[in-house]
C-alpha positions, 0 to 999 in steps of 0.5 A: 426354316424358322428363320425364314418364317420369321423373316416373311411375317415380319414383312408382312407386317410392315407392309401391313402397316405402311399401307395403313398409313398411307391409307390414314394419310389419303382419307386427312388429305380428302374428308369423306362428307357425311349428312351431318357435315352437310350443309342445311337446306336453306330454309324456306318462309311459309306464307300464312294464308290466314294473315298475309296481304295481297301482295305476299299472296301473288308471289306464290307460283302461278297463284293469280290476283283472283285467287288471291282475293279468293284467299282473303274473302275465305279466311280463316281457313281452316288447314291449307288443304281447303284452298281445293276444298273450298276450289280456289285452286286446282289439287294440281297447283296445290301440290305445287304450293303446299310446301309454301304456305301454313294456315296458323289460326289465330286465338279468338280473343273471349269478349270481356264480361261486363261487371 
């Protein structure tokens, strides 16, 4: 009887142990993808609004010539939001473009001091 029991876990765990390496050899042949082997998201160029010209304005979706002038004539925004505050654009296309453009302020540069 001993013998026997001896016999069954014996096989038991070579069984055991072959299907664990039959499972090690699966998961080499086909890597599981994790977030960090992702690849990156291409990165997107923000338009300045405060800084870009006409032309770089209009490759903005939907934003017509009229905006764009809109944009020019208010600078320098504030935030990007203030394209509806100050209604240049509806909030509906503003939800469209907010991913898309910044409003970096540039430093005043402070007036020499006369001697």
């Amino acid at each position: 009887m001993k013998k026997h029991l001896f016999c069954s876990t014996l096989m038991v765990a070579a069984i055991t142990l072959m299907a664990g390496q039959t499972m090690a050899a699966d998961s080499k042949a086909a890597p599981v993808q994790t977030a960090a082997s992702k690849p990156a998201a291409a990165k997107v160029k923000l338009i300045d609004i405060n800084s870009a010209n006409t032309k770089t304005l209009l490759t903005l979706p939907g934003l017509t010539e009229a905006q764009a002038s809109k944009i020019i004539a208010a600078r320098p925004l504030g935030s990007k939001a203030w394209l509806v505050t100050k209604d240049i654009i509806s909030a509906e296309h503003y939800a469209e473009l907010k991913n898309l453009v910044v409003a970096n302020q540039t430093a005043q540069k402070a007036p020499k001091a006369t001697p």
